[in-house]
N, C-alpha and C positions, 0 to 999 in steps of 0.2 A: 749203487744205482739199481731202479728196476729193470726187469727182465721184461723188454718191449717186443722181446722175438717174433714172427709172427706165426699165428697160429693154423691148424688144419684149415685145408677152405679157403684161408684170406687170399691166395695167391689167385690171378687170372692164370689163362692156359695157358699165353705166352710166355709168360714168367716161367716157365719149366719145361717149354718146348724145348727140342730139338734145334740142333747150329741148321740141318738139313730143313726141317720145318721153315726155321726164321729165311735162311735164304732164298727159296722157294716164294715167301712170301713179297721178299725186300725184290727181286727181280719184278713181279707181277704188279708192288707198286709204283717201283723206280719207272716201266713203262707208262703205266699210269701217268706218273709227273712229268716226266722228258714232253711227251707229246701233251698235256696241257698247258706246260710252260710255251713248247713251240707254238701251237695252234692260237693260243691268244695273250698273248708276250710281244710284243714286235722287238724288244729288245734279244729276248732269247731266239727268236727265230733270226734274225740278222748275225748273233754270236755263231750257233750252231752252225750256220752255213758258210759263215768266213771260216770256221776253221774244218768245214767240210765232214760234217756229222750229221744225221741226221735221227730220231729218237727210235726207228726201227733197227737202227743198227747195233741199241743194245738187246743183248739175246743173255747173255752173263752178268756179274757183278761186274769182273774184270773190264768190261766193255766200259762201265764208266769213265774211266779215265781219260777217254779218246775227249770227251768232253771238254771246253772251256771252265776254266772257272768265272767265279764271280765275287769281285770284290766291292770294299764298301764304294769306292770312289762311282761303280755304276750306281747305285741307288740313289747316292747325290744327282748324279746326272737326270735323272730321270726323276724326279722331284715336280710333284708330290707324288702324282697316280700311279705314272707309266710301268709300272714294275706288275701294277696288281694285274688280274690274271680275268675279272670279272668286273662287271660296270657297276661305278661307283655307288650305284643305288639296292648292290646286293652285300653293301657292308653293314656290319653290325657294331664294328670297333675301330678304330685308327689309334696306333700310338705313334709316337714320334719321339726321336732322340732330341738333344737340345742342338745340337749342329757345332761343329768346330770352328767351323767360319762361316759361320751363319747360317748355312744351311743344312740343317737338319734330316736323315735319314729317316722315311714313314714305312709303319709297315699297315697294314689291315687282314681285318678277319671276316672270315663270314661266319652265321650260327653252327655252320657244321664243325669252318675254326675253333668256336669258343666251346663245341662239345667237344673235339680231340684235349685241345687246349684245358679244360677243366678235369677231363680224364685220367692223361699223363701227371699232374699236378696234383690229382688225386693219389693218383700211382705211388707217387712220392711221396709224400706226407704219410702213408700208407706202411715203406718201406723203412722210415723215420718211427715208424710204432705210435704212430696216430689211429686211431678207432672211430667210428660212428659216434658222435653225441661228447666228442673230449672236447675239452677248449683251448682253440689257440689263441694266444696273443701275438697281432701280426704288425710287427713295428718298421717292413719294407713299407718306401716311402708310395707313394698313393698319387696319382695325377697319369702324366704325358707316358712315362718311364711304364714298364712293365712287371716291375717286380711287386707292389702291394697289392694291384686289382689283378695280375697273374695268379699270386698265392691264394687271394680271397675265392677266385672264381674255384680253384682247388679243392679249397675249404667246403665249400659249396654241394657242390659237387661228391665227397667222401661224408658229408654229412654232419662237420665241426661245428660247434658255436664259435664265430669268430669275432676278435676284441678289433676292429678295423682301427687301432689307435694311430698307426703310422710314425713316423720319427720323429724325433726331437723332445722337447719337454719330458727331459730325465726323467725330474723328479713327479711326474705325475705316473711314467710309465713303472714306476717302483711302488708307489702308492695302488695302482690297477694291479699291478700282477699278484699284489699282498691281499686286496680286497678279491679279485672276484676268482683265482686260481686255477689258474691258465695250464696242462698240463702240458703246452708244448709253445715256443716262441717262435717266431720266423724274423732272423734282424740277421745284417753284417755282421761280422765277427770283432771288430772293431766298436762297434755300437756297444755289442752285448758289454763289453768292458767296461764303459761310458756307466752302462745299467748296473755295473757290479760297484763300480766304484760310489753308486748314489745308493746301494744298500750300504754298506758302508759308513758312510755321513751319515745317513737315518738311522746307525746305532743297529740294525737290521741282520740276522746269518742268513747269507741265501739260501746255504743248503738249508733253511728251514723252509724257505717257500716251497709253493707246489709243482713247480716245474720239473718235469721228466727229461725232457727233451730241446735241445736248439739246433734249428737247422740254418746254418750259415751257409750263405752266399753273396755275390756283387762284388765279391773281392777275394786277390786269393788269401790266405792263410796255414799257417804251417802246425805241422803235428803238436808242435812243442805246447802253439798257440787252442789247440783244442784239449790238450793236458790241462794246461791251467783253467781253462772256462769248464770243465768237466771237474775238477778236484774244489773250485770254489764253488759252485754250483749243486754240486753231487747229480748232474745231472749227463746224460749222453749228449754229445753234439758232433754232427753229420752233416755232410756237405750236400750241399745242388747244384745245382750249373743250367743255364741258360741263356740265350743274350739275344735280343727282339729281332735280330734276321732272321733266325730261324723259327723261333716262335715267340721264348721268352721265359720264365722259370718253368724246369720241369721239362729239361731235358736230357737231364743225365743226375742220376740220387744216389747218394750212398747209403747202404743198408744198415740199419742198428744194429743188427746182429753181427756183422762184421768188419764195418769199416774198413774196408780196404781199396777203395777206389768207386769209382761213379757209376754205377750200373747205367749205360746209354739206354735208351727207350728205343730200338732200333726196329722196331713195327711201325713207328713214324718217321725215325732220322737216320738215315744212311752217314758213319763215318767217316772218313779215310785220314790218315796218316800222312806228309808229304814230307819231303825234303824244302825247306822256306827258300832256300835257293833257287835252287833247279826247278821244283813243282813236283816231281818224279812221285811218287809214292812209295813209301815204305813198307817194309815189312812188321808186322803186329811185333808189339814186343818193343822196338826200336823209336825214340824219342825224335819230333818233328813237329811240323802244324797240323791244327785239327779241322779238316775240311766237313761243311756238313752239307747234305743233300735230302731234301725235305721229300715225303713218301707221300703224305696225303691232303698238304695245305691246297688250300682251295683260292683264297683270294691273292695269298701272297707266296708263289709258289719259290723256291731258291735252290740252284742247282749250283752244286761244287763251290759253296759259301768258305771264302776264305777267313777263317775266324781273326788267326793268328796268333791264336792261343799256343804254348808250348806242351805237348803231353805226350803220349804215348799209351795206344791199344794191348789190352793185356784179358787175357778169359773171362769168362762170366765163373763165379763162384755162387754168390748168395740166390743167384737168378742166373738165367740161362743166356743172357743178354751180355754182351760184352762190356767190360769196364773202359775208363780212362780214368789215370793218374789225376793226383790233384794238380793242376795250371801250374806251373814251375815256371812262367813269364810268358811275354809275348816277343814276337816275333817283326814288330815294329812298335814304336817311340810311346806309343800310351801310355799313360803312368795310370794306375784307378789307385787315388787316395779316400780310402774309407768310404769306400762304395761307390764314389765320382769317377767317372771318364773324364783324365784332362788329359790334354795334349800340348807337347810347346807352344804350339802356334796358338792356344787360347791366352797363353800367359803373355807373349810377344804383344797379341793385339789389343792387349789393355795396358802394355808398359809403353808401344806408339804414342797411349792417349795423354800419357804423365807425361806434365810440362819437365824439363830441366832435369831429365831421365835420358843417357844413350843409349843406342839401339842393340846392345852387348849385355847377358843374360848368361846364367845357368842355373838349371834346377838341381840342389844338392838334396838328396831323398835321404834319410837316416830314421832308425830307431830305438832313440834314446832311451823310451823305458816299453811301453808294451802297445804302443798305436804308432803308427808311421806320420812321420813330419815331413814339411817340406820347407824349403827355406830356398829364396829368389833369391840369387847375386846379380844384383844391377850396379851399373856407376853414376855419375854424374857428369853433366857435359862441364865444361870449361865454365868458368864463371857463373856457376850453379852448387859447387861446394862445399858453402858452407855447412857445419855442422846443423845449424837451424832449420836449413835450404833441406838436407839430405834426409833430415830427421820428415819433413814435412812431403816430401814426395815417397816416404815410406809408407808413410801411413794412404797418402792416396791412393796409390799402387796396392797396398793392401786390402780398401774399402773397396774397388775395382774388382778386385780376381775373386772377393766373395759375392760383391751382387753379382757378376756376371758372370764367374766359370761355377762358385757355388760350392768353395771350399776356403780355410783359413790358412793362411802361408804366413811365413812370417817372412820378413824381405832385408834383405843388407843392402844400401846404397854407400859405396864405395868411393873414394877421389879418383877422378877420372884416371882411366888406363888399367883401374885395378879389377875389372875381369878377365881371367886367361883367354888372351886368344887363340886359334888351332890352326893351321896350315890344311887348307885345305877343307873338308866338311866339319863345319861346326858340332863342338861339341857341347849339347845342351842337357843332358843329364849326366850326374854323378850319383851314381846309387849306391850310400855308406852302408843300408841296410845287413844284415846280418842274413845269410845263405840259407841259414837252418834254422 
């Protein structure tokens, strides 16, 4: 693999500031946000003063905490506007999740957004050993979601030619990256594998293509998992991390030169560490939930964002910015298969609509060879089990959770009684996956 290090120069002055510098800063624009979240939020202004906070009273970092959090179930609530911070007619973006149950979390930007938003993302790609005039091929998906038009706006922005191919259609994405020679990829980690396996069938050695660099994200993935895409590939691959509450890609990169955890971008996003229980906060170092607190969003401002991501805080090395861990799970029922947010209740409300299907489920997660599967255990009601019967409501059930949650499962319908039931809180995931 090439030596993408980065070179004299390429660093901003954050990037090798002072802990005393950065915090200095993150105070000056923590107040900043507190008070424009209150001032034109009604929802933040009503939080803060139930729990009897007010944005002058932080003076410290530490004072954060006195603060409420904020989780996803507010931004449902407040659906579509009420979250943003300025009137609708100073937006330049909305993106929108797909909704669990129907209702879909929005967030927006204003142009000053989509300059931070392009910057940061620059940053990154930057710290992935991208250059001015390289070419990426950027195979995140492209629409409502933030991860294709996040990385293109990135692209943009540092100066790349960009392939805006998006996902899907393997074999043309193998055919692109062989014709126009893309020195860096932006895809899942799981995708990328989809794309190794269709060099492959084309008779094709990746490591002969031109690709230096993949930067995986939208899912987690493990060391072992960046071994193999790096030794078939001969190329380096490096994490991101992002998720549309708080902006969206390009808010915590890991660096080529050292791969050891996610440099946070913390001149825009204030950490913290918690106890998922309690809420408490932890000490750096010590594994919990990864709370975020936005420093300079404009339209979509978000204080003490409950991700629920699992990680833990640890020094800045490559950059002066602090790290987090690669995502080691979350800290409620989300399952993200190959880049998808599902949740039981998406897979429930399309097994409702299957006729001669009962209301008893579990998701068994396993990974049989190198991409995670999922597999529904349903039953059948009484006088619904034939084998014809069960065979036929599989396949419904299945053509269901692909047009509508947007992934392929594969599903067992069982003779009535034959899902375990649980005493108490249902249990609807069993995760066979493998730890490491």
């Amino acid at each position: 693999m090439k030596d993408l290090s980065p070179r004299p120069g390429d660093l901003e002055a954050i990037e090798t500031a002072s802990r005393d510098e950065i915090a200095a800063l993150q105070v000056k624009r923590l107040q900043w946000s507190l008070k424009h979240a209150y001032d034109n939020v009604p929802f933040y202004k009503s939080s803060f003063e139930a729990a009897g906070v007010h944005p002058d009273d932080l003076t410290t970092l530490s004072d954060l905490a006195r603060f409420p959090f904020t989780v996803k179930q507010d931004l449902r609530d407040n659906y579509p506007f009420n979250m943003f911070a300025v009137p609708r007619e100073k937006l330049r973006r909305v993106h929108a999740s797909s909704g669990t149950t129907g209702q879909p979390t929005v967030v927006g930007y204003t142009q000053g957004d989509l300059d931070v938003w392009g910057a940061v993302v620059a940053r990154s790609l930057r710290a992935a050993g991208l250059r001015r005039g390289d070419m990426l091929h950027n195979a995140y998906g492209y629409g409502l979601f933030t991860g294709g038009l996040g990385v293109h706006l990135g692209a943009d922005a540092l100066g790349l030619s960009t392939v805006p191919v998006s996902g899907g259609m393997t074999e043309r994405q193998v055919r692109l990256i062989r014709d126009f020679q893309p020195k860096g990829i932006t895809v899942t980690p799981s995708y990328a594998l989809s794309i190794l396996d269709e060099f492959n069938t084309a008779g094709m050695d990746p490591r002969e293509c031109s690709l230096q660099v993949g930067i995986f994200g939208a899912e987690p993935w493990t060391n072992a998992m960046r071994q193999e895409i790096e030794a078939a590939f001969d190329m380096h691959a490096v994490d991101i991390y992002g998720l549309s509450e708080v902006m969206g890609p390009g808010v915590s990169m890991e660096c080529v030169e050292t791969k050891d955890g996610l440099h946070i971008w913390e001149d825009h996003f204030y950490p913290e560490i918690i106890n998922p229980e309690t809420g408490d906060p932890v000490a750096d170092g010590e594994q919990g939930e990864l709370v975020f607190t936005s420093l300079t969003k404009e339209a979509f401002p978000i204080i003490r964002y409950r991700t629920r991501d699992l990680t833990r805080l640890l020094p800045g090395t490559a950059r002066a910015m602090r790290r987090m861990e690669k995502v080691t799970g979350r800290s409620d029922d989300m399952i993200i298969l190959r880049g998808v947010n599902v949740f039981p209740t998406q897979i429930e409300e399309q097994l409702m609509t299957v006729k001669g299907l009962a209301p008893h489920f579990q998701i068994v997660l396993s990974r049989p060879d190198r991409m995670d599967e999922m597999l529904v255990q349903v039953e059948a009601i009484e006088g619904f089990s034939s084998a014809e019967d069960r065979a036929h409501a599989a396949a419904d059930l299945r053509g269901k959770v692909k047009r509508n949650v947007g992934v392929t499962v594969k599903v067992d319908v069982s003779e009535p009684g034959g899902v375990a039931r649980s005493q108490g809180k249902a249990v609807r995931i069993i995760d066979n996956r493998p730890k490491s």
